[in-house]
Biopython code that builds the backbone (N, CA, C, O; Angstrom):
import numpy as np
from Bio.PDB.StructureBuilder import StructureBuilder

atoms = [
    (1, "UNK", "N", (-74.175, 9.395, 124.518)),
    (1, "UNK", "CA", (-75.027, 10.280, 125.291)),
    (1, "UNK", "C", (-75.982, 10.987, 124.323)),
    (1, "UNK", "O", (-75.740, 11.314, 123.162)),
    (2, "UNK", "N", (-77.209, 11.178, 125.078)),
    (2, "UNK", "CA", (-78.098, 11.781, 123.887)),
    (2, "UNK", "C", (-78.298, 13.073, 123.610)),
    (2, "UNK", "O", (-78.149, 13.604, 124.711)),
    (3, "UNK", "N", (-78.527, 13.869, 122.881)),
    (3, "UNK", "CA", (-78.378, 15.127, 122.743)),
    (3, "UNK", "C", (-78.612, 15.978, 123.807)),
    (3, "UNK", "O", (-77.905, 16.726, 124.482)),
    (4, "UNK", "N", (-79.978, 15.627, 123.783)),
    (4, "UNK", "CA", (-81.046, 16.404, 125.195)),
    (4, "UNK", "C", (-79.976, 16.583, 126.611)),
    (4, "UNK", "O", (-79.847, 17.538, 127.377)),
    (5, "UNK", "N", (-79.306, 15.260, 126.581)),
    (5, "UNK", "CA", (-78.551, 15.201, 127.738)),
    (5, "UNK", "C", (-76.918, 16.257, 127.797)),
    (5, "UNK", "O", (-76.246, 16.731, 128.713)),
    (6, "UNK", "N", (-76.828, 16.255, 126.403)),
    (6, "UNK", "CA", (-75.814, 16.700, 126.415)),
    (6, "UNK", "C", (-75.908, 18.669, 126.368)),
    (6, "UNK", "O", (-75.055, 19.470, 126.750)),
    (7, "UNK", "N", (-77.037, 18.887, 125.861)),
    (7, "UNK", "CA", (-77.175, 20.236, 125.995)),
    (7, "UNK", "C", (-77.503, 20.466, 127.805)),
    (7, "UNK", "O", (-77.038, 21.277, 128.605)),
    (8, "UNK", "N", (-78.399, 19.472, 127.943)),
    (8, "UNK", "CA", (-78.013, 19.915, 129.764)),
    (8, "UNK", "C", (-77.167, 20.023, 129.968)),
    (8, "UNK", "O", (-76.819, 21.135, 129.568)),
    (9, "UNK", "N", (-76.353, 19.493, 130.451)),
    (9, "UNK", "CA", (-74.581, 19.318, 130.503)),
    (9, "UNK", "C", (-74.120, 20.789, 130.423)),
    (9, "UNK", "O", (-73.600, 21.178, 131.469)),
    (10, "UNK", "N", (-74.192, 21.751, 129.370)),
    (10, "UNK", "CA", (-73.822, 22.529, 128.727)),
    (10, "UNK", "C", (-74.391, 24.116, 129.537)),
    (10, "UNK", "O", (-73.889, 25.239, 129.506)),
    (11, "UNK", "N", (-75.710, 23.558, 130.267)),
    (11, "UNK", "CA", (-76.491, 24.750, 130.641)),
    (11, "UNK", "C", (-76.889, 24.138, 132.069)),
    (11, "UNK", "O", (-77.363, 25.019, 132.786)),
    (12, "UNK", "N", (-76.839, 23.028, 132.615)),
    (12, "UNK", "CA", (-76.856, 23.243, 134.214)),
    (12, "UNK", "C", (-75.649, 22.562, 134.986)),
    (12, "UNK", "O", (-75.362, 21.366, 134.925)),
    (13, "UNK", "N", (-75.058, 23.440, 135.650)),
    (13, "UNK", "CA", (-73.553, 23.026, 136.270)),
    (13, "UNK", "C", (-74.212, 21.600, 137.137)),
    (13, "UNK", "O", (-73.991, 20.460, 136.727)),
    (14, "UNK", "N", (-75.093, 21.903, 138.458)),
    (14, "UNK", "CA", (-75.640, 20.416, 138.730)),
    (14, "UNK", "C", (-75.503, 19.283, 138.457)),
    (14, "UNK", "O", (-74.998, 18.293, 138.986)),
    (15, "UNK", "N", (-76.293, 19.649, 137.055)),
    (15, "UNK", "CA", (-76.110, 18.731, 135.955)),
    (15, "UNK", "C", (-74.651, 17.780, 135.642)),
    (15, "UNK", "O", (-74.471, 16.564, 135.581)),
    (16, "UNK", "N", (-73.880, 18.772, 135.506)),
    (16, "UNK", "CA", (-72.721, 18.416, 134.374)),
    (16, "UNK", "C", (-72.226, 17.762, 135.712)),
    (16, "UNK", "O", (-72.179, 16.533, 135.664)),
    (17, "UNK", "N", (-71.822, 18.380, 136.977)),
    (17, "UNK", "CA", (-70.846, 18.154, 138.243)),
    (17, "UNK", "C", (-71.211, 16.284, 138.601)),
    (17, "UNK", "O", (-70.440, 15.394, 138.959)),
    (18, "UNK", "N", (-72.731, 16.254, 138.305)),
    (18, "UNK", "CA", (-73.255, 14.633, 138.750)),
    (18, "UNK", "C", (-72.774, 13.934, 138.301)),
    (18, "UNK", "O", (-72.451, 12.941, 138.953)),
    (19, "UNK", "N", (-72.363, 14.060, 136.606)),
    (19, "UNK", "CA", (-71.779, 13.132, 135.588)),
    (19, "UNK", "C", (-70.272, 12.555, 136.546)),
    (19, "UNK", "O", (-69.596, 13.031, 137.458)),
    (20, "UNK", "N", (-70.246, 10.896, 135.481)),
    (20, "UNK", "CA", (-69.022, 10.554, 136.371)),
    (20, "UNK", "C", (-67.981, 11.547, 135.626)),
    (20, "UNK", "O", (-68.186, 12.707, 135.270)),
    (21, "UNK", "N", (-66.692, 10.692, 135.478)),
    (21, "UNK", "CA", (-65.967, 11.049, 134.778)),
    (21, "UNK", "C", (-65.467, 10.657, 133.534)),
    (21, "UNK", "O", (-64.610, 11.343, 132.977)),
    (22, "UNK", "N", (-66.075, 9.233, 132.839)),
    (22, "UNK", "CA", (-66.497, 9.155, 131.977)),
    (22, "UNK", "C", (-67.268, 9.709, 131.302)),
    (22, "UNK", "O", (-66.856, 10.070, 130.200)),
    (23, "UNK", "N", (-68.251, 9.914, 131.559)),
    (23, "UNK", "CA", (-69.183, 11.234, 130.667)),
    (23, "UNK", "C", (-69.107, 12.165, 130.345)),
    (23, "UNK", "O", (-69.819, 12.597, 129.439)),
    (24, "UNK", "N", (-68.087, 12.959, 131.037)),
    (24, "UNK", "CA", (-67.933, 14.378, 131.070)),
    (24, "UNK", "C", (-66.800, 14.084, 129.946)),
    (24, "UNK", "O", (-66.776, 14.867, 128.997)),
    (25, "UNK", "N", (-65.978, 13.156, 129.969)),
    (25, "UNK", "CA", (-64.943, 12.943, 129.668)),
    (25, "UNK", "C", (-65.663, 12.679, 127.306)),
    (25, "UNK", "O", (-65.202, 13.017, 126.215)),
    (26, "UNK", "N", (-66.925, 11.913, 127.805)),
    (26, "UNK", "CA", (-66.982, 11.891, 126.590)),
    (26, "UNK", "C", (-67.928, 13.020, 126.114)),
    (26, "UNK", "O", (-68.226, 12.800, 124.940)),
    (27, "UNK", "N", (-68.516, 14.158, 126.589)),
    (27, "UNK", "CA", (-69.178, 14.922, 125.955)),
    (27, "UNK", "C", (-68.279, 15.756, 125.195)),
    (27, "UNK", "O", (-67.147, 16.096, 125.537)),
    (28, "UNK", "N", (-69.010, 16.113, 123.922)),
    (28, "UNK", "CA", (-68.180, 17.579, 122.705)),
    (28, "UNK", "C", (-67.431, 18.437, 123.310)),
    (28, "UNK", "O", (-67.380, 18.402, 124.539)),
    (29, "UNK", "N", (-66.981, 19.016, 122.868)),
    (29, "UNK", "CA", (-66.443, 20.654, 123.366)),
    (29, "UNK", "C", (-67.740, 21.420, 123.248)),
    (29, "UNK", "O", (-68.662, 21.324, 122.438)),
    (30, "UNK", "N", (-67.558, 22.153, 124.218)),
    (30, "UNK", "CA", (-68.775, 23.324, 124.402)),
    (30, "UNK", "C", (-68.789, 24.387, 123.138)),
    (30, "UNK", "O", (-67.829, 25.017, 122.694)),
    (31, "UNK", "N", (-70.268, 24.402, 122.657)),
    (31, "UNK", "CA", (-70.167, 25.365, 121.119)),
    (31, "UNK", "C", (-69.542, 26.150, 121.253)),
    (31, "UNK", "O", (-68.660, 26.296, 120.406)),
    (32, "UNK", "N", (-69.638, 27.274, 122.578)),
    (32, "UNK", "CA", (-68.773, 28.375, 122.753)),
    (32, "UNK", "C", (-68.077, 28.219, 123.324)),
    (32, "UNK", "O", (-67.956, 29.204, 124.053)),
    (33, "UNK", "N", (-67.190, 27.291, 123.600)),
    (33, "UNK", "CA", (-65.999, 27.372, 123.848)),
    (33, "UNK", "C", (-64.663, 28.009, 123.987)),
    (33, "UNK", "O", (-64.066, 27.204, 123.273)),
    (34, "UNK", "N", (-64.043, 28.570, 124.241)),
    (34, "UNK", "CA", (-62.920, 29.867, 124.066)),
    (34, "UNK", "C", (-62.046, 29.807, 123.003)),
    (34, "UNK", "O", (-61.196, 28.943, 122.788)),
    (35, "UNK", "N", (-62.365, 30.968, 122.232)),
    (35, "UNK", "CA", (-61.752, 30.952, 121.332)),
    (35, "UNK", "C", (-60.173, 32.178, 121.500)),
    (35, "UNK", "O", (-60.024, 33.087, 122.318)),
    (36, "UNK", "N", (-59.371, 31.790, 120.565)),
    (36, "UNK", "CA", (-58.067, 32.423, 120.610)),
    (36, "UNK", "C", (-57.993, 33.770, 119.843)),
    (36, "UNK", "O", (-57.814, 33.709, 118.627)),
    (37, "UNK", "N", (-58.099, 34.852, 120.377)),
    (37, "UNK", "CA", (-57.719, 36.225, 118.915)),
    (37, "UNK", "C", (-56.837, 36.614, 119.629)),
    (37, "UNK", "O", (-56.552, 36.519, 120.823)),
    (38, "UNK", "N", (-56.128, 37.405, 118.116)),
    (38, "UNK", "CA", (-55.055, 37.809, 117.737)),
    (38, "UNK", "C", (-55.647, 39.027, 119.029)),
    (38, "UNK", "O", (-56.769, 39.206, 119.503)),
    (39, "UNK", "N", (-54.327, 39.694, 119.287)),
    (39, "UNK", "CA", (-53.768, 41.025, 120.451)),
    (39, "UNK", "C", (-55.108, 42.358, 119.736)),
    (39, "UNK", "O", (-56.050, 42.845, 120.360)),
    (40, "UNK", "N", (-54.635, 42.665, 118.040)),
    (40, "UNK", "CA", (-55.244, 43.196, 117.268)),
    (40, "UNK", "C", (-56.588, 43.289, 117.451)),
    (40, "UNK", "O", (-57.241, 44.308, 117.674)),
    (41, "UNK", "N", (-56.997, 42.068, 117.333)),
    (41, "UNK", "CA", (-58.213, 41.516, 117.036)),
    (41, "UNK", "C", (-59.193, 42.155, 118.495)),
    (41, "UNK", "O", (-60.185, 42.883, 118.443)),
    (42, "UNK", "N", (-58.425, 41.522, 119.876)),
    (42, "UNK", "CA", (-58.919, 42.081, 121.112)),
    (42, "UNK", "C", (-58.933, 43.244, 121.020)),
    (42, "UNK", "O", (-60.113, 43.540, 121.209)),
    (43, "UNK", "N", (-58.407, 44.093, 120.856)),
    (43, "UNK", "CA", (-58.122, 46.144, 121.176)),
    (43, "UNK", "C", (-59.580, 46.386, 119.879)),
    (43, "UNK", "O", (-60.594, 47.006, 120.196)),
    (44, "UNK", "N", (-59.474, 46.048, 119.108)),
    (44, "UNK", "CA", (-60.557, 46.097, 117.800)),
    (44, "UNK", "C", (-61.977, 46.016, 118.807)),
    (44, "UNK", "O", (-62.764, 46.962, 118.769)),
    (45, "UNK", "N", (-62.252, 44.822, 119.709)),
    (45, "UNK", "CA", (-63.588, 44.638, 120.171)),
    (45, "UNK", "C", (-63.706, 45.626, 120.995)),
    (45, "UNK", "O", (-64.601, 46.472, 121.002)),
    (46, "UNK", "N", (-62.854, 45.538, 121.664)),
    (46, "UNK", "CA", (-62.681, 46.325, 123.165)),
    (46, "UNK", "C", (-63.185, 47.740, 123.341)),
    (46, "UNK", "O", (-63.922, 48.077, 124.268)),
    (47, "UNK", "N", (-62.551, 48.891, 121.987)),
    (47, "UNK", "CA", (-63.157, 50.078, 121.876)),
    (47, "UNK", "C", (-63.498, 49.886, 120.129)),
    (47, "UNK", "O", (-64.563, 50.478, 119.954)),
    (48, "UNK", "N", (-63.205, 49.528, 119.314)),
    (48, "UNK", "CA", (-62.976, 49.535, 117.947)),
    (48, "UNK", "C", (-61.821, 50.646, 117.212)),
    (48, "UNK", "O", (-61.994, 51.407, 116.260)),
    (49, "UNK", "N", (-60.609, 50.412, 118.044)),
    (49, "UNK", "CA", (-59.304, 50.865, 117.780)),
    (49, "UNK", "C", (-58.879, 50.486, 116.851)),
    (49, "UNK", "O", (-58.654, 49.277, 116.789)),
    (50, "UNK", "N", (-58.572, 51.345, 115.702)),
    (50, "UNK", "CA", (-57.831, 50.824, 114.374)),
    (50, "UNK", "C", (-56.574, 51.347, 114.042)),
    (50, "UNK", "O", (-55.957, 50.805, 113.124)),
    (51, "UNK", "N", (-56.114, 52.252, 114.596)),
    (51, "UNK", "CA", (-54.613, 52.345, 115.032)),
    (51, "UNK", "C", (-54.062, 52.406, 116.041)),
    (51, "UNK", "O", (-54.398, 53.172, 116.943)),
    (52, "UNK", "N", (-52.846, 51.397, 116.108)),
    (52, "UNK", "CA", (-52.347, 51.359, 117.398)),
    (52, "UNK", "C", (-51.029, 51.961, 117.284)),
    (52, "UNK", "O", (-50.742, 51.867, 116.090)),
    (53, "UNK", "N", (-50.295, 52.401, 117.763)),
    (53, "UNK", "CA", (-48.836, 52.970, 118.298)),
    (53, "UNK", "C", (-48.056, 52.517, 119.621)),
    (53, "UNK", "O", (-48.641, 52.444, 120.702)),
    (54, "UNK", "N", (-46.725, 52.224, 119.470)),
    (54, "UNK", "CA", (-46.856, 51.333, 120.958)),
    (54, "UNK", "C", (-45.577, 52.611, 121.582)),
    (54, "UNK", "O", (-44.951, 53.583, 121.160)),
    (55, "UNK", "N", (-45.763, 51.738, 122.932)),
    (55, "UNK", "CA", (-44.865, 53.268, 123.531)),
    (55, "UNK", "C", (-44.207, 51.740, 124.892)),
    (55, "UNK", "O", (-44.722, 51.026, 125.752)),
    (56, "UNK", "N", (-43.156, 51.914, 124.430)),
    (56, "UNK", "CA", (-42.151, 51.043, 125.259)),
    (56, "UNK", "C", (-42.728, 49.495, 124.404)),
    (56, "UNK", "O", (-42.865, 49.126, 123.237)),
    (57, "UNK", "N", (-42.915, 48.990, 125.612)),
    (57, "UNK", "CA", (-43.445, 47.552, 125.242)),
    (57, "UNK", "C", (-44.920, 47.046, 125.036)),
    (57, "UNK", "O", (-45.492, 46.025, 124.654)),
    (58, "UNK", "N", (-45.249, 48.385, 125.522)),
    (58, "UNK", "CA", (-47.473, 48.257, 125.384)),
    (58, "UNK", "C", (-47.663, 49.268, 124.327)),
    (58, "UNK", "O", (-47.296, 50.372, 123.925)),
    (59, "UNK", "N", (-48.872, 47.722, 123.982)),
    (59, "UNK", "CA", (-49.404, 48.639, 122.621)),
    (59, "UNK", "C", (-50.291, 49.464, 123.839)),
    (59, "UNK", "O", (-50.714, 49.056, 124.921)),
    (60, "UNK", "N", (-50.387, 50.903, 123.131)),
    (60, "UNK", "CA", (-51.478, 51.222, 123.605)),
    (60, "UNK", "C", (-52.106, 52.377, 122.347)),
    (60, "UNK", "O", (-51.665, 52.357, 121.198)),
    (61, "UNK", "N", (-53.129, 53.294, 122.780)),
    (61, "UNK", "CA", (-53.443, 54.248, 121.695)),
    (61, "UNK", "C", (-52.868, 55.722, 122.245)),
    (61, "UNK", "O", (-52.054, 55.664, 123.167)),
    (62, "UNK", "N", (-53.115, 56.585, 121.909)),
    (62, "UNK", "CA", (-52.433, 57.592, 121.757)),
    (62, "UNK", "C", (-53.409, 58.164, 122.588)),
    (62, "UNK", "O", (-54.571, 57.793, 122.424)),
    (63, "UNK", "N", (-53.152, 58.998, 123.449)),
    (63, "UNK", "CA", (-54.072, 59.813, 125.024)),
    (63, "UNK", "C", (-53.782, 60.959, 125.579)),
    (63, "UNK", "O", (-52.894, 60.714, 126.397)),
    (64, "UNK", "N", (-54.042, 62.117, 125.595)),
    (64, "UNK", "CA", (-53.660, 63.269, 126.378)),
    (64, "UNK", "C", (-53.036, 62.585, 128.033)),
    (64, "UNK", "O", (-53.628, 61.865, 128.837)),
    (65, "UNK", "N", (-52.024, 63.003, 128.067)),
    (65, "UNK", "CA", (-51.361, 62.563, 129.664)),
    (65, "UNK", "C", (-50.566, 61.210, 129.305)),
    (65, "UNK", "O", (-49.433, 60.995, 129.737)),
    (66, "UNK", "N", (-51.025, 60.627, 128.761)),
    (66, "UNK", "CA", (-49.963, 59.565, 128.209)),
    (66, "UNK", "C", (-48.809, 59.435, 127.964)),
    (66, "UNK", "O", (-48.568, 60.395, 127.231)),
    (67, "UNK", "N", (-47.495, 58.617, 128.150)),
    (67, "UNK", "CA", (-46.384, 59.142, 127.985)),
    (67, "UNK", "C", (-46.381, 59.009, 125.918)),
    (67, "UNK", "O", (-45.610, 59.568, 125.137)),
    (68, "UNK", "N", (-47.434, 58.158, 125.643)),
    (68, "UNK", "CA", (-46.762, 58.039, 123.969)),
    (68, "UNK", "C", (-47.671, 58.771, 123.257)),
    (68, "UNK", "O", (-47.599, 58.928, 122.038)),
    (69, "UNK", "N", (-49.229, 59.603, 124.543)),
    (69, "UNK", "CA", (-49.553, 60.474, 123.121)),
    (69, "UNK", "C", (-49.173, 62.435, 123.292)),
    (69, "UNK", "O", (-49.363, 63.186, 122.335)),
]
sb = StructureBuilder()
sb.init_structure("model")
sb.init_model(0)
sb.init_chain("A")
sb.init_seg("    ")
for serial, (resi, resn, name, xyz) in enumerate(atoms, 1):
    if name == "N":
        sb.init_residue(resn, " ", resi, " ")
    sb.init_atom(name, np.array(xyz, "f"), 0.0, 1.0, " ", f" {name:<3s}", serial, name[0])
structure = sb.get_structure()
């Protein structure tokens, strides 16, 4: 498949849904594709939390009204 075709693929659902199932079957993985982070890593994006404390079984951060802050 040729490039051109394959970045369609990538950016119009239309597109991609027409393909048989061979094609779809042979295009790349999508550049952005889902990637895996660490628990850490998520709470870091989320607010930019750099200490965590956990209270039972959830991490969480430390909060007025909270039972762990």
């Amino acid at each position: 498949m040729k490039k051109i075709h394959i970045a369609r693929a990538f950016r119009d659902q239309d597109y991609y849904l027409g393909l048989s199932e061979a094609e779809r079957a042979s295009l790349p993985d999508h550049p952005s594709a889902a990637v895996a982070l660490e628990p850490r890593d998520l709470r870091a994006a989320a607010g930019g939390i750099t200490t965590v404390e956990t209270c039972g079984t959830i991490a969480c951060t430390p909060c007025k009204g909270h039972p762990c802050g």
